[in-house]
N, C-alpha and C positions, 0 to 999 in steps of 0.2 A: 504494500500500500504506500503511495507514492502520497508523502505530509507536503502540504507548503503553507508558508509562512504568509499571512495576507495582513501590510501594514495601513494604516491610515491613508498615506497618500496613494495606497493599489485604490480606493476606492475614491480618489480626488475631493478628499475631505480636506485636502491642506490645500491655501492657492499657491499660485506660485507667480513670483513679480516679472515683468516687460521691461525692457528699457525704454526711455521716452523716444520719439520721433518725430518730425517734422510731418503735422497732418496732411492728408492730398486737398487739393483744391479743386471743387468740385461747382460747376455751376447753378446753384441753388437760387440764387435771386429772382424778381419776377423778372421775364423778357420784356424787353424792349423793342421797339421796330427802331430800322435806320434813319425813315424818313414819314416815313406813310402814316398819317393823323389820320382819320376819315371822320367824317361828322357822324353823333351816336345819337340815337334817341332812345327814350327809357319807358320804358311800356310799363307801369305799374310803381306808384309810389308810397306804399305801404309797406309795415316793416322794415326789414333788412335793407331796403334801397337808398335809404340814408348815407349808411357803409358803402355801399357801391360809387356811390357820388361822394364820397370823402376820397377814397381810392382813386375816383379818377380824376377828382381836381389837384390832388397830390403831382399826379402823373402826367396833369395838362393835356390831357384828354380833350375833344369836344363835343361836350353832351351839348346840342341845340334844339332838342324838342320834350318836354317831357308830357307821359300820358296819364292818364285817372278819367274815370268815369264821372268821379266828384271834383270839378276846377280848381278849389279849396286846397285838396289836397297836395297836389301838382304844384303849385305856386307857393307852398308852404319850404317846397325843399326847393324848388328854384330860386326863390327868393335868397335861399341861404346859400347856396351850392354854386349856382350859374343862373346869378341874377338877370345877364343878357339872353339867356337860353327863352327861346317858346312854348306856350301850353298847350293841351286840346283833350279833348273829350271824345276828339273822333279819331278813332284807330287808320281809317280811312285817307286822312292829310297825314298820316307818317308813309302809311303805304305809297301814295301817290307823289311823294317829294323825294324826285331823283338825286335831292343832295343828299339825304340820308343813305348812308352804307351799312350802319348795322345797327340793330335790334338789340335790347339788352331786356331781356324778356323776365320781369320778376312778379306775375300773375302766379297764382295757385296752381297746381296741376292739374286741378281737374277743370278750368278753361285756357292753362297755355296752352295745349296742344295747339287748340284752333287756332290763336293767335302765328303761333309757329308755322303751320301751314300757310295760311294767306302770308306771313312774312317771306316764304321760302318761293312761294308764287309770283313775289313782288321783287324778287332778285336781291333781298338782304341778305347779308350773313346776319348770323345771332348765335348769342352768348344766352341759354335758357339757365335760370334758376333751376338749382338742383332739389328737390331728384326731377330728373329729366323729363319724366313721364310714370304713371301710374299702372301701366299697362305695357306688356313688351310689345305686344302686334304694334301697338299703337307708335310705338318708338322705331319698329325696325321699320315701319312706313315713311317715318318723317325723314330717317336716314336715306330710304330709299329717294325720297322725294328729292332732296336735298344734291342728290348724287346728279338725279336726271337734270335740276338746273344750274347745276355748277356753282353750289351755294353750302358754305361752311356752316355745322353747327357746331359750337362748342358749349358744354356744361360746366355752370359757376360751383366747380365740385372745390371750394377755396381751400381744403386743409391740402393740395396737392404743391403748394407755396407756403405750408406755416416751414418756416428757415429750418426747424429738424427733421419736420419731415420729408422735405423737399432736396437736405442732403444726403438723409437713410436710399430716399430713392435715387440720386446722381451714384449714390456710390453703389446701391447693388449693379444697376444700370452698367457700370464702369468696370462691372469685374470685379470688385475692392474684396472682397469675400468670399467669392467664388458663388456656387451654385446655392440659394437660398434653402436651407434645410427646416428651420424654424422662425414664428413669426410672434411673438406675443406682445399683447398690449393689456394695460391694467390700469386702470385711472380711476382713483377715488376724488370726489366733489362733490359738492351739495348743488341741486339740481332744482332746489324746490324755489328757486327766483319767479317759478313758472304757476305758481301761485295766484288767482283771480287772472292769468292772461287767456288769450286764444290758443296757449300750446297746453293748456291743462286739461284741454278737451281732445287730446292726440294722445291715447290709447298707448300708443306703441311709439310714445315720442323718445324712449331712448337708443330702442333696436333702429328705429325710424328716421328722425330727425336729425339725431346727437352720432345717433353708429355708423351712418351711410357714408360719414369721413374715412371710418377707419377701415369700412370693406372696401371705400375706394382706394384708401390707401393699401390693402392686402394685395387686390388685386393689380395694383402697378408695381408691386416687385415678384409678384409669384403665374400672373397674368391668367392662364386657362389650366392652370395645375389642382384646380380645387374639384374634389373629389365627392364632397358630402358635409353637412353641418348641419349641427346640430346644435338648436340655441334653447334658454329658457328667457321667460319674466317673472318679476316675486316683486312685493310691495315689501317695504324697509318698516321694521318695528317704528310705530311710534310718527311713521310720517302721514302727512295730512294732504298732500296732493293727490290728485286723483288719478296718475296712472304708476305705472310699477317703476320705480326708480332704481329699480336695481337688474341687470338685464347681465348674459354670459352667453360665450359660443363654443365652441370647440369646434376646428374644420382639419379635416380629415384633407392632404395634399399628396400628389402623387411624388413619393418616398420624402414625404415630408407633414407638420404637424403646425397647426396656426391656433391662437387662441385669444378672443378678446372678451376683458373684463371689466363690466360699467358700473361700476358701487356709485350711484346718484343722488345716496343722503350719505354723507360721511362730513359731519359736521367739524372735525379737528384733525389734522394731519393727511392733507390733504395732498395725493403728489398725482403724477401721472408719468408713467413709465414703459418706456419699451425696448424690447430687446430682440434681435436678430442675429441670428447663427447662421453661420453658409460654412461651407466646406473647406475654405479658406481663411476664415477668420469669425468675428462677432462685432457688431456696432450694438452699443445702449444709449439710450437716453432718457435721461431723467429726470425728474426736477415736481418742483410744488404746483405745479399749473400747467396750461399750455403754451404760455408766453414766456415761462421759466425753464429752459432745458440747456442741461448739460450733456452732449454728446463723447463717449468715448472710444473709440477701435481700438481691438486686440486684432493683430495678426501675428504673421512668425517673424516678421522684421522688426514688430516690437506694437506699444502703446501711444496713441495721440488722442487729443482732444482739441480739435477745431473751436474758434471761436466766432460763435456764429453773427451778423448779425440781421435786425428786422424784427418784425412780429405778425402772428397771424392774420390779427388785422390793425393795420390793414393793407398788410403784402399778400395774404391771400386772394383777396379781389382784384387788389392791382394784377395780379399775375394772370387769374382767369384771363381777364381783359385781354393783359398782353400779350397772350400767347398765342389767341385767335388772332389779333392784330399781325404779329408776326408771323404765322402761319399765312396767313393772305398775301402779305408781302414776299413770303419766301415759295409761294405756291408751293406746299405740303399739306396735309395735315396736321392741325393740332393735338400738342398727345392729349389733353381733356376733351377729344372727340367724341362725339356721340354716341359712333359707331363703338368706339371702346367703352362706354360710359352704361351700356346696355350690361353688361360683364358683372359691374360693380349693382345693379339694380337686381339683376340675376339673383346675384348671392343675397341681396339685401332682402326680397322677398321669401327666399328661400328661407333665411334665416326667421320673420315672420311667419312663414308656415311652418317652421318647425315649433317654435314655441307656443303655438296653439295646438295643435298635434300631437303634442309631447313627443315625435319622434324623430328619428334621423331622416331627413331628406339628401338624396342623391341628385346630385349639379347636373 
């Protein structure tokens, strides 16, 4: 009988230190175009579209038209935004004003579709508010459509520009790691800001709303490797909001493992963390928030940490923006494409069906 001796570190209970290194430089930023401005109009001035119009006044952007059903509304943020900019009520005079080039579509999804189709008829490109569509037929049509008039859509999927997660992805992108093996994300936060708003009536507003980041994020380092997942929702002791603030996945990847964990009442100690393993090395990042992250690489060359800088918002909107801008300019496709943007909804539903379900669903 053959004995062996099994110490602490046979079972990698001890670490072992890197030496520091000079991090790679990675282009994370939002894109910018060379030259190409084009005149923007903004279809929808509720919400979030405040932030869209901070972002592109930053960026000098020129938003010239903005839209609302109620005048009030529209004028409220033009006033403040792009005091020279135009209003209207009628969808009709954006359609028809061949100086507008693009659509910045932040309507509901269950009426942007239509918006997006007569936009796509009327030879705009447009940037739609994420999620893209509520519906895949409904999405793979508008792509389609989009195709037949030589017209870009791009989706405002902004956590693909917050600065860590935007260099997680330049560096899988880059080879930095080799072949992505694992994927996990864990973010504790209190979630209940949502309190007397219009998102406390969204059921599924953290697999939904809050998580459709982070499968879009899955899916731009691991793209059509996803196999199966399997999510739950659970309401948090003690909390008073009305939908489940605490949400989980597990996704099953071909020879590989992803995992994302949403604790949305964690009232003290609050961090948000992620880490990725590839064949060649590990990147983590980590920190108290989304605007607070420290990123670091292990490889075999050694240890670095990048200093990153920016913020979600509002580099993630500017970057949406840019990238269809510069996608246009460069005659390519934008990688926040539509047609790839279907991928990320895929799982995101998927993940929805699972935790009503209770079961695993296969992608």
């Amino acid at each position: 009988m053959v004995k062996s001796k099994i110490s602490q570190d046979t079972y990698a209970l001890k670490s072992s230190s890197s030496k520091l290194i000079k991090p790679p430089n990675f282009n994370y930023k939002p894109p910018t175009t060379k030259s190409y401005n084009p005149n923007i109009a903004l279809v929808g001035t509720g919400g979030i579209s405040s932030t869209h119009l901070a972002a592109y006044k930053k960026a000098k952007y020129k938003v010239e038209i903005l839209y609302n059903r109620t005048l009030s509304k529209a004028k409220k943020l033009r006033d403040i935004y792009f005091p020279k900019a135009k209003i209207t009520n009628n969808f009709n005079d954006i359609l028809n004003d061949k100086k507008i080039e693009i659509l910045d579509i932040t309507l509901h999804p269950e009426e942007r579709a239509e918006f997006i189709k007569k936009g796509i008829l009327a030879g705009k490109h447009i940037l739609s508010q994420k999620p893209f569509v509520n519906n895949l037929k409904i999405g793979n049509k508008l792509v389609k459509l989009a195709k037949q008039n030589n017209v870009k859509i791009a989706i405002n999927q902004n956590g693909r520009w917050a600065p860590h997660l935007a260099y997680i992805r330049e560096a899988v992108k880059n080879n930095l790691i080799g072949e992505v093996i694992s994927c996990h994300t864990s973010i504790q936060w209190n979630h209940s800001w949502i309190k007397n708003t219009e998102f406390e009536n969204i059921y599924d507003l953290i697999l939904y709303d809050f998580g459709i980041h982070w499968f879009d994020f899955l899916t731009s380092i691991v793209d059509d490797r996803i196999i199966n997942i399997f999510a739950s929702q659970n309401k948090a002791v003690n909390q008073t909001v009305k939908p489940p603030l605490l949400s989980q996945c597990l996704v099953q990847l071909n020879k590989g493992q992803a995992s994302l964990i949403f604790d949305g009442f964690t009232n003290f100690g609050t961090q948000d963390r992620t880490i990725i393993t590839g064949t060649k090395g590990t990147i983590t990042s980590k920190g108290p928030d989304l605007g607070k992250q420290k990123i670091e690489i292990f490889t075999e060359k050694g240890k670095s940490s990048p200093k990153l800088k920016g913020s979600w918002f509002n580099d993630g909107f500017q970057g949406t923006m840019g990238e269809l801008l510069s996608s246009i300019e460069e005659n390519r496709d934008p990688i926040n494409n539509a047609e790839n943007n279907l991928l990320t909804l895929k799982l995101t539903f998927a993940a929805l069906k699972s935790s009503k379900l209770n079961k695993i669903i296969k992608f």
